[in-house]
N, CA, C and O of each residue as an XYZ file, in Angstrom:
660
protein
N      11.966    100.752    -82.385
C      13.345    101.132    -82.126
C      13.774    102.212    -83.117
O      13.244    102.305    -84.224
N      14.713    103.000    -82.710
C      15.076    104.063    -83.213
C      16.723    103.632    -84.303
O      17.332    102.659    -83.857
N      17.063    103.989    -84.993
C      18.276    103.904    -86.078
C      19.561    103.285    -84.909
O      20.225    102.249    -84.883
N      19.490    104.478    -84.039
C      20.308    104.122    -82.792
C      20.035    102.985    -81.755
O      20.857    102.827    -80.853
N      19.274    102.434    -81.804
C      19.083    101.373    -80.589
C      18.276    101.657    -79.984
O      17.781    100.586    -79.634
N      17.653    102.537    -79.505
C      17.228    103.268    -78.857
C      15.221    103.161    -78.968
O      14.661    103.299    -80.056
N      14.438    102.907    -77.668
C      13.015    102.235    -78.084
C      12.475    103.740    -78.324
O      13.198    104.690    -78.023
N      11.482    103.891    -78.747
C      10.750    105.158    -79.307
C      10.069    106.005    -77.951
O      10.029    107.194    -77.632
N       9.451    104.450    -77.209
C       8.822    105.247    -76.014
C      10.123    105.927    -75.339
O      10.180    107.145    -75.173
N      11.135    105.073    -74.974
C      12.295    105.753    -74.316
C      12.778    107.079    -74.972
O      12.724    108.022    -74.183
N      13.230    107.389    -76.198
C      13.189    108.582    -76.786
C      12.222    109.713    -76.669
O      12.629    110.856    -76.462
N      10.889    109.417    -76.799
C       9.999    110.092    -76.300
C      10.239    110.835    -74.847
O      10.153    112.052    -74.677
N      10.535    109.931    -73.906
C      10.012    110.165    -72.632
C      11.168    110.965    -72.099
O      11.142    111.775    -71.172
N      12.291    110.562    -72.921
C      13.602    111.813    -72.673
C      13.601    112.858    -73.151
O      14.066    113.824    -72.545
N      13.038    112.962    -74.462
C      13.315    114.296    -75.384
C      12.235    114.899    -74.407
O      12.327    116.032    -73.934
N      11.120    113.953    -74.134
C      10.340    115.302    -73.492
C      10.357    116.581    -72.120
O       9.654    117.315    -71.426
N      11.773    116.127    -72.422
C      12.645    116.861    -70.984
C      13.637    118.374    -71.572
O      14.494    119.095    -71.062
N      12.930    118.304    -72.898
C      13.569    119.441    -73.768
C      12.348    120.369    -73.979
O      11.286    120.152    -74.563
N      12.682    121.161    -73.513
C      11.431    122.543    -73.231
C      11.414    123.361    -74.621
O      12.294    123.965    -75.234
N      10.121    123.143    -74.848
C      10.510    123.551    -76.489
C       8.934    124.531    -76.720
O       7.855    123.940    -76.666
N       8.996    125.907    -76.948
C       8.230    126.855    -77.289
C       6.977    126.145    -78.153
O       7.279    125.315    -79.011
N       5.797    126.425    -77.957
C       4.573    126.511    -78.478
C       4.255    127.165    -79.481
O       4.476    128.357    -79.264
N       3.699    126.924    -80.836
C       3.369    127.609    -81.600
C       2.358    127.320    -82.429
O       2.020    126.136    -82.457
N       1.781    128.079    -83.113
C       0.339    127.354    -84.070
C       1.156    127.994    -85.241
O       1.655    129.119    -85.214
N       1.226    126.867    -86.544
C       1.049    127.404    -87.978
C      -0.409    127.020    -88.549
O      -1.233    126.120    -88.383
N      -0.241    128.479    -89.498
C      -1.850    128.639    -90.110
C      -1.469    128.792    -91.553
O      -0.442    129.291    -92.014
N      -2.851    128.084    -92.391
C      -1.948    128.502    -94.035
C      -3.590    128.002    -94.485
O      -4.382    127.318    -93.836
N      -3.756    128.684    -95.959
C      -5.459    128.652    -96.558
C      -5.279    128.190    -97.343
O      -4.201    128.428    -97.888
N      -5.868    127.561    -97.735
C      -6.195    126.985    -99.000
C      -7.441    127.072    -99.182
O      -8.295    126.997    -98.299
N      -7.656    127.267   -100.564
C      -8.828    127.457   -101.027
C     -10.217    128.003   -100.547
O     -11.368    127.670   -100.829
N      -9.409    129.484    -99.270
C     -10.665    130.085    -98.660
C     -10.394    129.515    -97.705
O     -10.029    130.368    -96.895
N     -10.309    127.922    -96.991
C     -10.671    127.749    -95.620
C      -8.900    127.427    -94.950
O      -7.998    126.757    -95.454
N      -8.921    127.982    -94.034
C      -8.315    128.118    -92.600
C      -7.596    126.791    -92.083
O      -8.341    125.935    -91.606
N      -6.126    126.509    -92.129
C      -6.336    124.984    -91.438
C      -4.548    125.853    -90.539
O      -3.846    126.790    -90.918
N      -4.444    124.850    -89.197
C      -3.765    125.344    -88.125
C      -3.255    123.973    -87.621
O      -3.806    122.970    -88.074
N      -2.437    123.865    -86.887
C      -1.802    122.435    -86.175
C      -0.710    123.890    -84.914
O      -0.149    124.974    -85.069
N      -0.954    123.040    -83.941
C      -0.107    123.319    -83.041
C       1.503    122.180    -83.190
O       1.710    120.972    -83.314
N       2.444    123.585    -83.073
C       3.935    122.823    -83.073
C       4.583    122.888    -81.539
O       4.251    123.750    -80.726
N       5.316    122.104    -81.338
C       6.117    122.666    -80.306
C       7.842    122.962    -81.434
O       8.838    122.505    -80.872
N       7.955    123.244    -82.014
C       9.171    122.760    -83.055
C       9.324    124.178    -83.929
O       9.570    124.220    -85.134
N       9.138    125.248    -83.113
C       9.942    126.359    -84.496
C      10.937    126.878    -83.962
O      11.057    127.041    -82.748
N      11.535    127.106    -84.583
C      13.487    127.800    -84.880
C      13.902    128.447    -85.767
O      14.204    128.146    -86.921
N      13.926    129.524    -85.133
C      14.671    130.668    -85.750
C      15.939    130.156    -85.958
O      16.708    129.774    -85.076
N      16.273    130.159    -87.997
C      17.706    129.636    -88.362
C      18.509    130.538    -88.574
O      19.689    130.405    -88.248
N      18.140    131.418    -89.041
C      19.290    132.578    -89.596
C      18.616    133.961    -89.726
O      17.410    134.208    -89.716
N      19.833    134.949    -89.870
C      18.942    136.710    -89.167
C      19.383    136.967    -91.148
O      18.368    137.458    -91.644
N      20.217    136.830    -91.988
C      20.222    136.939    -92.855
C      20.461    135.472    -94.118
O      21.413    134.691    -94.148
N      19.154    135.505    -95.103
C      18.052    136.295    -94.623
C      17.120    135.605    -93.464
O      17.460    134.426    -93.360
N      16.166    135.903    -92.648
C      15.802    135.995    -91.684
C      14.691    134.532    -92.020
O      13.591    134.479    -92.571
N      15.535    133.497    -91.430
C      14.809    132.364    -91.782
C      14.233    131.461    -90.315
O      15.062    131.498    -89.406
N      13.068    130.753    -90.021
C      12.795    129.795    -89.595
C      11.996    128.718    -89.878
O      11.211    128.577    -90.815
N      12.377    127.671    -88.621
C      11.441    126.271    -89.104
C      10.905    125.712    -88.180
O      11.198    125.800    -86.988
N       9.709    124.821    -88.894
C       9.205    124.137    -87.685
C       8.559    122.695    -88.599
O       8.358    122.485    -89.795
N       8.381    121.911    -87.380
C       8.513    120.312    -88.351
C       6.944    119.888    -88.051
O       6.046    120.027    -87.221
N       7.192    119.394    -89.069
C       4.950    118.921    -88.841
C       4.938    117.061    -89.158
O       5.805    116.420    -89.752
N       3.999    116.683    -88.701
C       4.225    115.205    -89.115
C       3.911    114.991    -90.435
O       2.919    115.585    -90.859
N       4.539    114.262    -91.201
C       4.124    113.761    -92.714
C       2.525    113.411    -92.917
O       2.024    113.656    -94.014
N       1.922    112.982    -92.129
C       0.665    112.538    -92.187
C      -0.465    113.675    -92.025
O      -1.526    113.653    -92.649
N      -0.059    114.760    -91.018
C      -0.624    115.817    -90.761
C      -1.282    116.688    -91.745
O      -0.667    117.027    -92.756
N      -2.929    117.217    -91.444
C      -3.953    117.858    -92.950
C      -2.895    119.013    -93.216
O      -2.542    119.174    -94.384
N      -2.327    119.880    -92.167
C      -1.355    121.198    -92.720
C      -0.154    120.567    -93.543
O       0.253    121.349    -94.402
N       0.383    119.601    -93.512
C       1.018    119.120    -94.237
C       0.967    119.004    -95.684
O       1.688    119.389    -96.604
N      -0.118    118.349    -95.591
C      -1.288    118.059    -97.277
C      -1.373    119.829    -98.110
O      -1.338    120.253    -99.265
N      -1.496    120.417    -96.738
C      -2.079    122.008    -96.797
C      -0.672    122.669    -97.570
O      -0.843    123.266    -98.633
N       0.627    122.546    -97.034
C       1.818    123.217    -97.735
C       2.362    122.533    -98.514
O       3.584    122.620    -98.631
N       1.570    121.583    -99.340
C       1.889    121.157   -100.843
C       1.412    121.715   -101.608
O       1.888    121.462   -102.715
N       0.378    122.655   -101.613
C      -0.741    123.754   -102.193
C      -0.469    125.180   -102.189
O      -0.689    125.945   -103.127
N       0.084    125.512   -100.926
C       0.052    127.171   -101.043
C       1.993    127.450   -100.220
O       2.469    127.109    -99.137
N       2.469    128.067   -101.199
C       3.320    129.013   -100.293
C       3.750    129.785    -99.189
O       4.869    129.557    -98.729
N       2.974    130.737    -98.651
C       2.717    131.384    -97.408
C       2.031    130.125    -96.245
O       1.427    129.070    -96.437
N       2.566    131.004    -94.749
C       2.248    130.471    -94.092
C       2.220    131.282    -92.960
O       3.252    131.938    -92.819
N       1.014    131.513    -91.761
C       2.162    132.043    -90.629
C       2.143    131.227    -89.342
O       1.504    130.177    -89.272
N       3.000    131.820    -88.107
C       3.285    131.404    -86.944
C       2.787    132.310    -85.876
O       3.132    133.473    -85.668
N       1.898    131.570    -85.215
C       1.549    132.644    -83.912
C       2.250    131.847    -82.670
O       1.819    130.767    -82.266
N       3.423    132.534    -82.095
C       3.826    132.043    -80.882
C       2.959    132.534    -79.649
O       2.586    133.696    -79.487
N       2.650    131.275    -78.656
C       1.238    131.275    -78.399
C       2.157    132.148    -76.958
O       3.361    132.212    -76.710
N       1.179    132.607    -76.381
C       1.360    133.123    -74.974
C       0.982    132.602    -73.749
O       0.047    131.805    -73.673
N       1.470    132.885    -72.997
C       1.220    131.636    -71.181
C      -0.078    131.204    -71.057
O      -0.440    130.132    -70.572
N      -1.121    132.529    -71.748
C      -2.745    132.006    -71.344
C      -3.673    131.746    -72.143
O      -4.842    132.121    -72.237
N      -2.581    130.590    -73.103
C      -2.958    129.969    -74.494
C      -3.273    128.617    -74.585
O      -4.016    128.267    -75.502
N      -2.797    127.709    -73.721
C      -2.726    126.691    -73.277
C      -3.900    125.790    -73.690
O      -3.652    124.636    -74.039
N      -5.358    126.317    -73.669
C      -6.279    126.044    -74.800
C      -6.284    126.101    -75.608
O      -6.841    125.162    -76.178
N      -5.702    127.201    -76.484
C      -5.754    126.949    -78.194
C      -4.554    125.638    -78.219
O      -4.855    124.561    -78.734
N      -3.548    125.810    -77.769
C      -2.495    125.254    -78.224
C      -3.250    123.769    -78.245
O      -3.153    123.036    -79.229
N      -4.147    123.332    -76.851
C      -4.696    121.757    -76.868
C      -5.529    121.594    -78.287
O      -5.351    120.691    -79.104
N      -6.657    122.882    -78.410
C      -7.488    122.604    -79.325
C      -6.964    122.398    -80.499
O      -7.676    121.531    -81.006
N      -5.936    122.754    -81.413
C      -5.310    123.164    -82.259
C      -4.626    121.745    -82.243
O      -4.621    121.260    -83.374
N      -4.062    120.961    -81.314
C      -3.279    119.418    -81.293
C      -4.450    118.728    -80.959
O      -4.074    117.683    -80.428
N      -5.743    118.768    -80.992
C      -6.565    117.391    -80.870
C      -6.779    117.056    -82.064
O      -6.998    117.913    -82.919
N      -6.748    115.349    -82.428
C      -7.182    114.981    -83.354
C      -8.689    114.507    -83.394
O      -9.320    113.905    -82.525
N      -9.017    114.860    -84.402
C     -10.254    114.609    -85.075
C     -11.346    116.167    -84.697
O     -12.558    116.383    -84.683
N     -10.204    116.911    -84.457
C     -11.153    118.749    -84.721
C     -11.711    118.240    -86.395
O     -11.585    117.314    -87.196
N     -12.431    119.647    -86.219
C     -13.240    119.739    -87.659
C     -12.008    120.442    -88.836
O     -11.364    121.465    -88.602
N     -11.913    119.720    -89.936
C     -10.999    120.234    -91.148
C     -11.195    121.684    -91.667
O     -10.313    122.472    -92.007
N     -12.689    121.888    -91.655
C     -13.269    123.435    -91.836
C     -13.936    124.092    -90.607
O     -14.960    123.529    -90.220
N     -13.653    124.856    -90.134
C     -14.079    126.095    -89.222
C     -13.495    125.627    -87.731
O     -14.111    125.773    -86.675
N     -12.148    125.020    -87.880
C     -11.461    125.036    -86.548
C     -10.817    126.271    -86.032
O     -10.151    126.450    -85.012
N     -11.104    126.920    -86.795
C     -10.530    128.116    -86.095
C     -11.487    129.277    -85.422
O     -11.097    130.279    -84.824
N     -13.307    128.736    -85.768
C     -14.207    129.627    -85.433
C     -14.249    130.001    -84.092
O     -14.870    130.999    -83.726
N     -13.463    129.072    -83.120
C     -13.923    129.685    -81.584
C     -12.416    130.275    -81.433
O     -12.134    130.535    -80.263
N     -11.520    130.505    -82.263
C     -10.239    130.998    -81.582
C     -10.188    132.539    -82.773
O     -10.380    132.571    -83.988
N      -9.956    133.313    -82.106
C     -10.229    134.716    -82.389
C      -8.803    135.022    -83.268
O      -7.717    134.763    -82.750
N      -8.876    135.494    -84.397
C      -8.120    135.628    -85.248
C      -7.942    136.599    -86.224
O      -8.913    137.305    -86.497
N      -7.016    136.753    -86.731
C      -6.983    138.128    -87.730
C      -6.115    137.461    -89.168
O      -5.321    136.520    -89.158
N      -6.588    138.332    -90.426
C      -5.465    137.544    -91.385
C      -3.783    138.092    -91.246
O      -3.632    139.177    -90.684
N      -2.932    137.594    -91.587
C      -1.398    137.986    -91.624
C      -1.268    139.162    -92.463
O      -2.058    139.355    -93.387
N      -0.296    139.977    -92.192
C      -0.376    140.918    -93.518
C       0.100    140.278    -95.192
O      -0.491    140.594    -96.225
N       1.330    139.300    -95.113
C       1.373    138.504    -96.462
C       0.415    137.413    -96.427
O      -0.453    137.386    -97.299
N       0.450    136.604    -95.629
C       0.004    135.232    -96.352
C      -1.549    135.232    -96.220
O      -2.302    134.755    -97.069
N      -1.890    135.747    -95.205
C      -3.993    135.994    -95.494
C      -3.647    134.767    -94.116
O      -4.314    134.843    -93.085
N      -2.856    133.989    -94.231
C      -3.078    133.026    -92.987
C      -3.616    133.706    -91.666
O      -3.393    134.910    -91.546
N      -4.480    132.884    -90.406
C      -4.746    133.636    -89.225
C      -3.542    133.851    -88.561
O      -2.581    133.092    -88.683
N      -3.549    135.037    -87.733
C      -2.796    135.689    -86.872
C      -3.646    135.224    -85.876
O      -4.823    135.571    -85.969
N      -3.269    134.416    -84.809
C      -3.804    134.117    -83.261
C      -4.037    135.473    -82.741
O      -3.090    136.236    -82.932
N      -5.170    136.022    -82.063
C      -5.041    136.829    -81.407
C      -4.675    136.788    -80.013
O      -5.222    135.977    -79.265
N      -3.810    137.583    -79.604
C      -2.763    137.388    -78.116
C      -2.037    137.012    -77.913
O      -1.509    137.086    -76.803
N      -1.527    136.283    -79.052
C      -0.246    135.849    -78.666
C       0.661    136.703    -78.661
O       0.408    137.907    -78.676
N       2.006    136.165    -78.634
C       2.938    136.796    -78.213
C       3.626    137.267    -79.181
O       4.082    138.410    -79.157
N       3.764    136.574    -80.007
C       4.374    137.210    -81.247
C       4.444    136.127    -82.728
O       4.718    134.927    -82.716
N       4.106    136.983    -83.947
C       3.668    136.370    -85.191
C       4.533    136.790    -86.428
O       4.964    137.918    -86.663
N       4.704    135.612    -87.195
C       5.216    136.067    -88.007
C       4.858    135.102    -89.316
O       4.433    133.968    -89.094
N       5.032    135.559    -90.664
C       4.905    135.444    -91.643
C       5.773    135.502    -92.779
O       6.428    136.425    -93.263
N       5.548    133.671    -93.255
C       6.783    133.221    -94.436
C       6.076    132.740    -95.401
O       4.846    132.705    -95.425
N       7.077    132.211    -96.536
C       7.405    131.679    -97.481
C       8.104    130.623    -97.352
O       9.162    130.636    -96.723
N       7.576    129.451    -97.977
C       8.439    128.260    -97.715
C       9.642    128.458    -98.696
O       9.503    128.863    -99.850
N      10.706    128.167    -98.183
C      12.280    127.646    -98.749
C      12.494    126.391    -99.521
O      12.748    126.105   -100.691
N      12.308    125.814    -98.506
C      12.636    124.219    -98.080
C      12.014    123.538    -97.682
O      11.618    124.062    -96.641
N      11.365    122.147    -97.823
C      11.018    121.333    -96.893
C      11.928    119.932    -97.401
O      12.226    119.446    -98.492
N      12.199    119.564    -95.868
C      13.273    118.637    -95.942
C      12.834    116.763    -95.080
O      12.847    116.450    -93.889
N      12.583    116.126    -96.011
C      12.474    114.644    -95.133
C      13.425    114.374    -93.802
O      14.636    114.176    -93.702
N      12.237    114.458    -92.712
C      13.325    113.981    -91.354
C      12.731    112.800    -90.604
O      12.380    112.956    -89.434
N      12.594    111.566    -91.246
C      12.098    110.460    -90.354
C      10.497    110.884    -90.593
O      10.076    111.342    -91.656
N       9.436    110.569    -89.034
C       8.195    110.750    -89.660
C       8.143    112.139    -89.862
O       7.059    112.293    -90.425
N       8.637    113.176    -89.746
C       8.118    114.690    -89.949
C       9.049    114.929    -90.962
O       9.901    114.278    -91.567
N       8.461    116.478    -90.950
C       9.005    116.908    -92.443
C       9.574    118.111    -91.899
O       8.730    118.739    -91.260
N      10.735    118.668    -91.927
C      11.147    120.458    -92.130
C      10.795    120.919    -92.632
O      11.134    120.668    -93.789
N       9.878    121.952    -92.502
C       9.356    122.784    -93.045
C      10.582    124.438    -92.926
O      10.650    125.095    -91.887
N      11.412    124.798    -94.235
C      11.639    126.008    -93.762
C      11.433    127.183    -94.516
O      11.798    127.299    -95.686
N      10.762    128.194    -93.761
C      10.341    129.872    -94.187
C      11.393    130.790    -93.882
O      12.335    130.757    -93.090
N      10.832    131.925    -95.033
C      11.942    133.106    -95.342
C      10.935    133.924    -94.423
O       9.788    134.220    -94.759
N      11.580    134.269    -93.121
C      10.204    135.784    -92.803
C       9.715    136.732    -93.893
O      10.344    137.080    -94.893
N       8.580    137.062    -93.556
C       8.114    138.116    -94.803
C       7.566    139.310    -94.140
O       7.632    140.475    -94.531
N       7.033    138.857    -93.111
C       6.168    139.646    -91.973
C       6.364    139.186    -90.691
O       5.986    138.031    -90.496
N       7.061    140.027    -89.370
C       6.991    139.599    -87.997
C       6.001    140.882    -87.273
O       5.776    141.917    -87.901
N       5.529    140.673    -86.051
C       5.540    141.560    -84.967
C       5.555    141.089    -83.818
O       5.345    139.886    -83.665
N       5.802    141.905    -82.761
C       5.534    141.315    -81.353
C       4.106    141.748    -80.806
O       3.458    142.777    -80.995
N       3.776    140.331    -79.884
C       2.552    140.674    -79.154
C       2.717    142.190    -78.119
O       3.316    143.238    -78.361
N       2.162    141.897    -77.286
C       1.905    143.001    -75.967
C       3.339    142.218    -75.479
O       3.831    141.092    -75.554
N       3.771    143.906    -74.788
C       4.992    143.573    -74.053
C       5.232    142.571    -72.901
O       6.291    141.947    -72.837
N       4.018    142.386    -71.781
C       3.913    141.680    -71.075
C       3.566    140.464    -71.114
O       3.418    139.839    -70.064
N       3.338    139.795    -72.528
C       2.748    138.307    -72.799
C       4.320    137.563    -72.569
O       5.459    137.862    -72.928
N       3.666    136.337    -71.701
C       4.870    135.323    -71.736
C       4.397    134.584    -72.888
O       3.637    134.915    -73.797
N       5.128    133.320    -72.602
C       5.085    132.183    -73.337
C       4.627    130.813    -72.810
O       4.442    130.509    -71.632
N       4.474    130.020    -73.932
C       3.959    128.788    -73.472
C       5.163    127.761    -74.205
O       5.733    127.863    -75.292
N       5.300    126.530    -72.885
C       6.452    125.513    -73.482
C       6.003    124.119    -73.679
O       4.794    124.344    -73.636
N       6.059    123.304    -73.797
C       5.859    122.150    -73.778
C       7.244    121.386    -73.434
O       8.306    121.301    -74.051
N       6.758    120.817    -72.087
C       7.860    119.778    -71.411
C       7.244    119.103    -70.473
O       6.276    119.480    -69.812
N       7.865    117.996    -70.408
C       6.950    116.588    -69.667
C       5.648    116.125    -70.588
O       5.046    115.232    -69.991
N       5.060    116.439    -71.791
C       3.803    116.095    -72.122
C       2.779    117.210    -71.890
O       1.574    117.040    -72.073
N       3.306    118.320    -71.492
C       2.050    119.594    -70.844
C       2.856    120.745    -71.310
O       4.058    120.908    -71.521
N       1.463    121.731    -71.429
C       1.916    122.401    -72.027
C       2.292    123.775    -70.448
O       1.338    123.634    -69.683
N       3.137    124.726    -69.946
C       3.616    125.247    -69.412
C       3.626    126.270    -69.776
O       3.948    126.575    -70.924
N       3.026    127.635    -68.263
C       3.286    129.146    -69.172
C       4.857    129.149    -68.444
O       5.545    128.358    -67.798
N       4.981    130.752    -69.046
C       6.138    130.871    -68.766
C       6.100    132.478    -68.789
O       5.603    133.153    -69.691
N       6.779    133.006    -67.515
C       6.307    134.022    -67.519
C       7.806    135.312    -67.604
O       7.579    136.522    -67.621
């Protein structure tokens, strides 16, 4: 049960009726590469130019932004829908999960830049804030760009992930 009354599966099965953008954060430590797919980033403010996205407390990227500062975000594109799964399965490999997904480093943080997606950007953590099991994670942009003009997006609603064109 939830604070409110409310059972977890039931919360679940409603929120998942909230269409919420796809994204991978990437951040290094010590040389190797670690990534988690979010559905959870938000752009907070244009000055200065801040967003967030929430990761579970338990999660290795989690462990990962107690270590390093930088981080980035590749918002995935409609015909991403594989990385985004590979990137949310548990029990991928801790080192070289990122070898079959084609990547570039960020210009600040060295983190991977997804290649194709739609658009990436690159922070500095602010804040991270206790929210129940996840954590807020929030970044100062340091570095954005946009993908190709014609890339959609990918959402997650109902449990699947959705392009969007």
């Amino acid at each position: 049960m939830t604070d409110a009354g409310v059972p977890a599966t039931t919360f679940r099965t409603v929120a998942a009726r909230l269409g919420a953008g796809i994204a991978v954060v990437a951040a290094v430590r010590h040389g190797v590469a670690h990534a988690a797919t979010v559905s959870s980033v938000v752009p907070v403010s244009l000055e200065p130019a801040l967003l967030l996205f929430c990761v579970h407390v338990d999660a290795r990227l989690r462990d990962v932004l107690d270590d390093v500062d930088t981080w980035a975000v590749s918002v995935l594109a409609d015909d991403q829908a594989d990385v985004a799964d590979w990137l949310a399965s548990p029990g991928r490999p801790a080192v070289g999960q990122l070898d079959r997904v084609p990547h570039r480093p960020g210009p600040v943080s060295a983190a991977p830049w997804l290649d194709g997606a739609a658009a990436w950007f690159d922070c500095r953590t602010e804040a991270v804030h206790g929210a129940g099991d996840h954590d807020v994670v929030i970044g100062r942009v340091v570095a954005a760009a946009e993908g190709a003009a014609g890339a959609g997006g990918l959402v997650h609603l109902r449990g699947r992930a959705r392009p969007v064109r």
